[in-house]
BAMIVEX-182568 format. One line per 8 residues: number of its first residue (from 1); their letters; for each residue x, y, z of N, C-alpha, C, CB. Coordinates in pm, whole numbers, plus 50000, padded with zeros to 5 digits. Glycine has a CB too. Layout:
BEGIN
NUM = a = X,Y,Z,X,Y,Z,X,Y,Z,X,Y,Z; ...
END
This chain:
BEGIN
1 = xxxxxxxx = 43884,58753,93021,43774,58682,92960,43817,58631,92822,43649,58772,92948; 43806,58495,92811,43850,58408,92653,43743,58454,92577,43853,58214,92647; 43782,58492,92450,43686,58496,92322,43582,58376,92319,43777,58488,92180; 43455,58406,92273,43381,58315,92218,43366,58365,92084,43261,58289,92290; 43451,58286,91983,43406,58298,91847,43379,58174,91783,43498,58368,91771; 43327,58102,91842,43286,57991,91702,43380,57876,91702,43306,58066,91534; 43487,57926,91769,43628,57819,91729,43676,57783,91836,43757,57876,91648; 43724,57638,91891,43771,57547,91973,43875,57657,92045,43832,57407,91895
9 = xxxxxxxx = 43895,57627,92161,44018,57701,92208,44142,57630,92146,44028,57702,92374; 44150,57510,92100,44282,57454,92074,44261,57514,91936,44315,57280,92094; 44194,57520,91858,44202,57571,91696,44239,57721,91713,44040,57556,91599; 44192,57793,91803,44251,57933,91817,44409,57908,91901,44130,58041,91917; 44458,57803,91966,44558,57818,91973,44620,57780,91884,44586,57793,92053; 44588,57696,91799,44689,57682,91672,44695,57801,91563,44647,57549,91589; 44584,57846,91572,44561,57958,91463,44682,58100,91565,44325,58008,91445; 44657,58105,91677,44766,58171,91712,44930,58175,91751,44724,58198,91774
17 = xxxxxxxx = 44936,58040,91731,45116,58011,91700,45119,58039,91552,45187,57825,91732; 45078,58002,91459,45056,58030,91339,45056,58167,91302,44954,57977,91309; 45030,58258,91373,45000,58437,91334,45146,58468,91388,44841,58546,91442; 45193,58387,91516,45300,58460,91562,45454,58403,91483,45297,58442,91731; 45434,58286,91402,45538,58306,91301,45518,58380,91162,45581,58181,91271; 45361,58431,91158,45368,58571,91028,45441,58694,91102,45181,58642,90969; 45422,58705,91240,45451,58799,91300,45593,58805,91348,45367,58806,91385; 45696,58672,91310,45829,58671,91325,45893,58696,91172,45872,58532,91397
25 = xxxxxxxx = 45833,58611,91069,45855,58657,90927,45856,58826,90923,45728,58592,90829; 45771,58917,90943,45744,59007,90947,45875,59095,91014,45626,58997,90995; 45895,59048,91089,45989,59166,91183,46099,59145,91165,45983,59173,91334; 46133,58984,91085,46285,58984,91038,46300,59052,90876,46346,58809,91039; 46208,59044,90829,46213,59121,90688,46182,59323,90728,46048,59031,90567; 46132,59350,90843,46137,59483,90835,46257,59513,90899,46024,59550,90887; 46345,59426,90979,46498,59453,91021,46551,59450,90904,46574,59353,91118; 46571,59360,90828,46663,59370,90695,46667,59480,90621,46631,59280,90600
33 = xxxxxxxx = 46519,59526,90615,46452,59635,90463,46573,59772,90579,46154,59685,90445; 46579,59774,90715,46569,59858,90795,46767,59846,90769,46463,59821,90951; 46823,59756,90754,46934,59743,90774,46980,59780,90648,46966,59629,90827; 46923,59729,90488,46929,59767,90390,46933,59905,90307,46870,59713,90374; 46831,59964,90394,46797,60082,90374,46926,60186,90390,46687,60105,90464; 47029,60175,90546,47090,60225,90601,47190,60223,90511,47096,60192,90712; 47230,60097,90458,47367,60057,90438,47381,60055,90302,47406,59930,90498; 47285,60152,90145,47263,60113,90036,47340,60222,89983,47127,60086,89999
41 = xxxxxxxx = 47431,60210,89837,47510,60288,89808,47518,60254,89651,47629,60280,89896; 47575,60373,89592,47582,60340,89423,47460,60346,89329,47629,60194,89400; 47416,60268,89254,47324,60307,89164,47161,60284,89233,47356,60220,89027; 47063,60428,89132,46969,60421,89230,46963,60392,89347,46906,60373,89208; 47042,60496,89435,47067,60503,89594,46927,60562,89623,47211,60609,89655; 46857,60664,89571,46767,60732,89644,46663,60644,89600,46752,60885,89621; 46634,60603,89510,46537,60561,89447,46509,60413,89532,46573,60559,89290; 46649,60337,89576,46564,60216,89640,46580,60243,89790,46623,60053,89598
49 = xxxxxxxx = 46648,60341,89856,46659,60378,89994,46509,60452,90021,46799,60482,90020; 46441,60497,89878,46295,60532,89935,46209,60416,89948,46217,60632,89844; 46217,60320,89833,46154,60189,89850,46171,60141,89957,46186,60100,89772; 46257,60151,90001,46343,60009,90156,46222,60071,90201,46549,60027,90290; 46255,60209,90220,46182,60268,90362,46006,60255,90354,46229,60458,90382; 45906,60264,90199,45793,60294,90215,45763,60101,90270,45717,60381,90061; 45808,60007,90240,45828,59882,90197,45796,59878,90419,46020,59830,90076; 45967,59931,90416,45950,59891,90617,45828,59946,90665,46080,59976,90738
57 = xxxxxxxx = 45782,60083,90630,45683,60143,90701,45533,60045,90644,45686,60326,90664; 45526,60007,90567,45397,59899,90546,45383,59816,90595,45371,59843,90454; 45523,59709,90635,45561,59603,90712,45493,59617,90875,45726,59603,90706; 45564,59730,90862,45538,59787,91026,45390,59804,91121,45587,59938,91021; 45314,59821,91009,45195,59839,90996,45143,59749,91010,45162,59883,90913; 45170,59621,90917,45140,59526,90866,45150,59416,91010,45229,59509,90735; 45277,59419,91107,45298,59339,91226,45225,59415,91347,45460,59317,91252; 45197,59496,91308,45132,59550,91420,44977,59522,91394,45168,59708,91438
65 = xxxxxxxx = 44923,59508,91297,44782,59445,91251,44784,59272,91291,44762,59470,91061; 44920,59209,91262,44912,59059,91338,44874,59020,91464,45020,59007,91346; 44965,59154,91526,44999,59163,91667,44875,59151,91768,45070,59297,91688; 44799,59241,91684,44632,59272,91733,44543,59160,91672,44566,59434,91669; 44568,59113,91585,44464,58975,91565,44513,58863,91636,44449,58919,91408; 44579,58841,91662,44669,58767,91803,44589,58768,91918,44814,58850,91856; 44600,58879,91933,44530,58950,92093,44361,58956,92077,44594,59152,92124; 44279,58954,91940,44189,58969,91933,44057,58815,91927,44215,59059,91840
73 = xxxxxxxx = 44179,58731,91895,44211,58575,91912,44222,58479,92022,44313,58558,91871; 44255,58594,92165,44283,58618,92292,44426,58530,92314,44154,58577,92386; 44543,58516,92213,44677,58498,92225,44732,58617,92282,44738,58464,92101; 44872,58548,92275,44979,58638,92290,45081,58596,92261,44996,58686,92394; 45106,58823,92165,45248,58801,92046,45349,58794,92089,45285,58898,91948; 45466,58710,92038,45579,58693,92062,45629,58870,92037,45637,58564,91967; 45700,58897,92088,45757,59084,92115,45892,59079,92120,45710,59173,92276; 46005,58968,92135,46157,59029,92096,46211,58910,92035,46263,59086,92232
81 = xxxxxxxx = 46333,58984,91966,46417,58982,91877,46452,58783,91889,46550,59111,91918; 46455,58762,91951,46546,58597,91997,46401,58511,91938,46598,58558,92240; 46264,58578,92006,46186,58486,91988,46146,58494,91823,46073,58500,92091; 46135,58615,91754,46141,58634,91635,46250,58557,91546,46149,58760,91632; 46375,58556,91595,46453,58456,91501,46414,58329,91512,46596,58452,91522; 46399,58266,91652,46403,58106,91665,46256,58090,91592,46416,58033,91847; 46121,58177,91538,46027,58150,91475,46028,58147,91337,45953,58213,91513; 46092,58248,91281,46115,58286,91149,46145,58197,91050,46203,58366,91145
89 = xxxxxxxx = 46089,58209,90943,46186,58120,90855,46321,58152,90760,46103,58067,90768; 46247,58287,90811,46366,58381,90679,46539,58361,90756,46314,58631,90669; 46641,58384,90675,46757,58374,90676,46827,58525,90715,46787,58313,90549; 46899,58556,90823,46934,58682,90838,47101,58642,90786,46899,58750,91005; 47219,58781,90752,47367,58720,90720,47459,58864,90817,47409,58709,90493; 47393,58807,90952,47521,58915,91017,47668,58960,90988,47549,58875,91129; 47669,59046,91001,47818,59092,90957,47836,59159,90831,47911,58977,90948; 47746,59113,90748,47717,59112,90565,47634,59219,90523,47631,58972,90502
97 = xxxxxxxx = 47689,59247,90443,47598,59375,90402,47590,59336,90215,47700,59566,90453; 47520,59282,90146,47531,59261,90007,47543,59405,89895,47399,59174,89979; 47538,59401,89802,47577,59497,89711,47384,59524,89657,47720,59423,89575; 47392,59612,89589,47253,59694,89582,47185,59552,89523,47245,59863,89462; 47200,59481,89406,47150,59394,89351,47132,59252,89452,47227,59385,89233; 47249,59201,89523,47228,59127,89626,47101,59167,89731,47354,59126,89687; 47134,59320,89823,47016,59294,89867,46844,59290,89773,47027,59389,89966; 46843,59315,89657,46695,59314,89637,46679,59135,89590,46639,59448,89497
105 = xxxxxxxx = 46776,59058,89536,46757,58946,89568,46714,58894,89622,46794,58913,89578; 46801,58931,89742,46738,58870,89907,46582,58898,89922,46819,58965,90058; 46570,59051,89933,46410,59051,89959,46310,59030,89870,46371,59159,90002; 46357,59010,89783,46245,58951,89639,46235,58790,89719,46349,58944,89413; 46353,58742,89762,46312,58593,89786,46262,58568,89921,46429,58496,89764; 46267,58681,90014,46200,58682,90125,46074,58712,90148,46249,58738,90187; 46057,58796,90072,45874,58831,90036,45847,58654,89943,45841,59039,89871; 45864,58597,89876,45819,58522,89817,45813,58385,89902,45880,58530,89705
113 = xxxxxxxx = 45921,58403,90008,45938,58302,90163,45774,58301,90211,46063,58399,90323; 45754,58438,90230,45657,58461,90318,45503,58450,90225,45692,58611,90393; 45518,58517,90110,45376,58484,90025,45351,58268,90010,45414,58582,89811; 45488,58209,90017,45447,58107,90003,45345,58029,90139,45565,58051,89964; 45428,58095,90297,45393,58020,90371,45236,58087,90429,45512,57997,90464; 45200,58187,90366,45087,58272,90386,44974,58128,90338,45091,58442,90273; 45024,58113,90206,44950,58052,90120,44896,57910,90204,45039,58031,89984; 44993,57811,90291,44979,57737,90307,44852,57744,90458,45104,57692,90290
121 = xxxxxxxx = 44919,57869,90545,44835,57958,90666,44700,57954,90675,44854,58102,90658; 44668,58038,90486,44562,58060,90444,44470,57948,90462,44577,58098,90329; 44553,57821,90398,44448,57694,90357,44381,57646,90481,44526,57556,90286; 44524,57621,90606,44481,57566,90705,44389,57618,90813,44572,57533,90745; 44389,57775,90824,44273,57862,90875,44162,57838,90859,44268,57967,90839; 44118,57808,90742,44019,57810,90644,43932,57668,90685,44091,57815,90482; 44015,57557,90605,44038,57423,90629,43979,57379,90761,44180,57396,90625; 44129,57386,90797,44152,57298,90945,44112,57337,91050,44275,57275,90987
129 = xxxxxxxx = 44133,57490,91109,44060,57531,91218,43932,57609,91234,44134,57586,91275; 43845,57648,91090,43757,57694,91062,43761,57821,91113,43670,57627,91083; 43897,57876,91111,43901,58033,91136,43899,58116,90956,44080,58073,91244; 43779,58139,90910,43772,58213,90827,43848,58346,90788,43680,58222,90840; 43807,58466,90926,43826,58581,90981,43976,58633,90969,43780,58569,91112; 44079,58498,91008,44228,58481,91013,44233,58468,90838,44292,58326,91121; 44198,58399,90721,44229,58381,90631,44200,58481,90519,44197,58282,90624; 44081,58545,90568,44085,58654,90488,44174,58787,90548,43939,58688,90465
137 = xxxxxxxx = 44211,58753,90677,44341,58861,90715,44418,58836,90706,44373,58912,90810; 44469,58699,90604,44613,58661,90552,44616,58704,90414,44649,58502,90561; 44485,58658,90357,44501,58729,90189,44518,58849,90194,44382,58723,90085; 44465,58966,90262,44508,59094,90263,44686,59123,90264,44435,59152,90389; 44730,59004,90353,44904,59053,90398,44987,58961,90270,44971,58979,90610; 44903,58866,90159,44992,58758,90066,44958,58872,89959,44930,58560,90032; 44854,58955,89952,44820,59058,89827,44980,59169,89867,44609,59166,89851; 45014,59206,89997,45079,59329,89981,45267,59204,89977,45029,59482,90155
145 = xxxxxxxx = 45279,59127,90001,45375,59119,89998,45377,59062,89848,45422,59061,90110; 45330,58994,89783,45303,58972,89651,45381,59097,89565,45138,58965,89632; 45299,59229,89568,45323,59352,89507,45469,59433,89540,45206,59434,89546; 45500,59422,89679,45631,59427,89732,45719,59344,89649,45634,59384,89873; 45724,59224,89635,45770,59173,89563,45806,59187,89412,45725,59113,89590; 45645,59215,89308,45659,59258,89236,45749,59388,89187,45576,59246,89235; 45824,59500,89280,45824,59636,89286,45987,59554,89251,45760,59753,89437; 45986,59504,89381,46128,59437,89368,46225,59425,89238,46107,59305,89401
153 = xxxxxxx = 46108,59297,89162,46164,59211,89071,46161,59312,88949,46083,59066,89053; 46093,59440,88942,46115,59512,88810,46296,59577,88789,45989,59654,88814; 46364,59555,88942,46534,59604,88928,46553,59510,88828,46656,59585,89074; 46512,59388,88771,46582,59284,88731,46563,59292,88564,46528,59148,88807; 46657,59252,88485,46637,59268,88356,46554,59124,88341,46780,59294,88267; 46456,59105,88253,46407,59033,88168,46503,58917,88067,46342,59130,88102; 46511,58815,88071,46576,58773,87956,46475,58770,87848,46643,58643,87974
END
């Protein structure tokens, strides 16, 4: 049985290709945090190998809350790895493993990948397909990656 909420079936299908590239953003940044985590060495080792990890376990959380507004939308989430890259926007560097400061680079600019295209998500939910419901369940996920971010950027000295 299709949802009746208020919204066109084609606006809920756009609103649900749309969730399933938050939901590819998502799973390539909790592989990284996940790959990062493993492979982190030298200064503040414990200190950001606990971050990686509270950071993935929110993520995790966080795609699995997409996953279900997807489905609650009456879509369906993209679920492996191939379809997650060819959606994503983020940049993966197989083989590579960066140095402690490289990776928080990376994910300072990958959270900020994703707070940007939230932003744009947000408008068009709102906007264009008059899915409200979806936009205030994007500001909830642009508030935590925002702060993720923020946690990030305090490794960094100030000029």
């Amino acid at each position: 049985m299709k949802p009746d909420l208020g919204i066109t079936q084609k606006n809920l299908n756009s609103v649900n290709d749309l969730l399933n590239k938050v939901l590819a953003d998502g799973n390539v940044i909790y592989i990284k945090l996940r790959k990062f985590h493993w492979n982190l060495s030298g200064d503040n080792f414990m200190e950001l190998h606990q971050l990686f990890e509270a950071q993935y376990d929110a993520i995790a959380e966080a795609i699995d809350e997409v996953a279900e507004r997807i489905s609650t939308l009456g879509g369906t989430a993209i679920g492996t790895t191939s379809e997650f890259a060819k959606l994503s926007q983020l940049k993966e560097t197989p083989g590579k493993v960066p140095d402690n400061q490289g990776m928080l680079k990376e994910l300072v600019s990958d959270h900020e990948t994703i707070v940007k295209a939230l932003r744009k998500f947000i408008d068009e939910c709102d906007t264009k397909y008059g899915d409200v419901g979806t936009a205030d369940f994007l500001t909830g996920l642009i508030q935590e990656h925002e702060k993720m971010a923020w946690k990030l950027r305090k490794y960094f000295k100030t000029a």
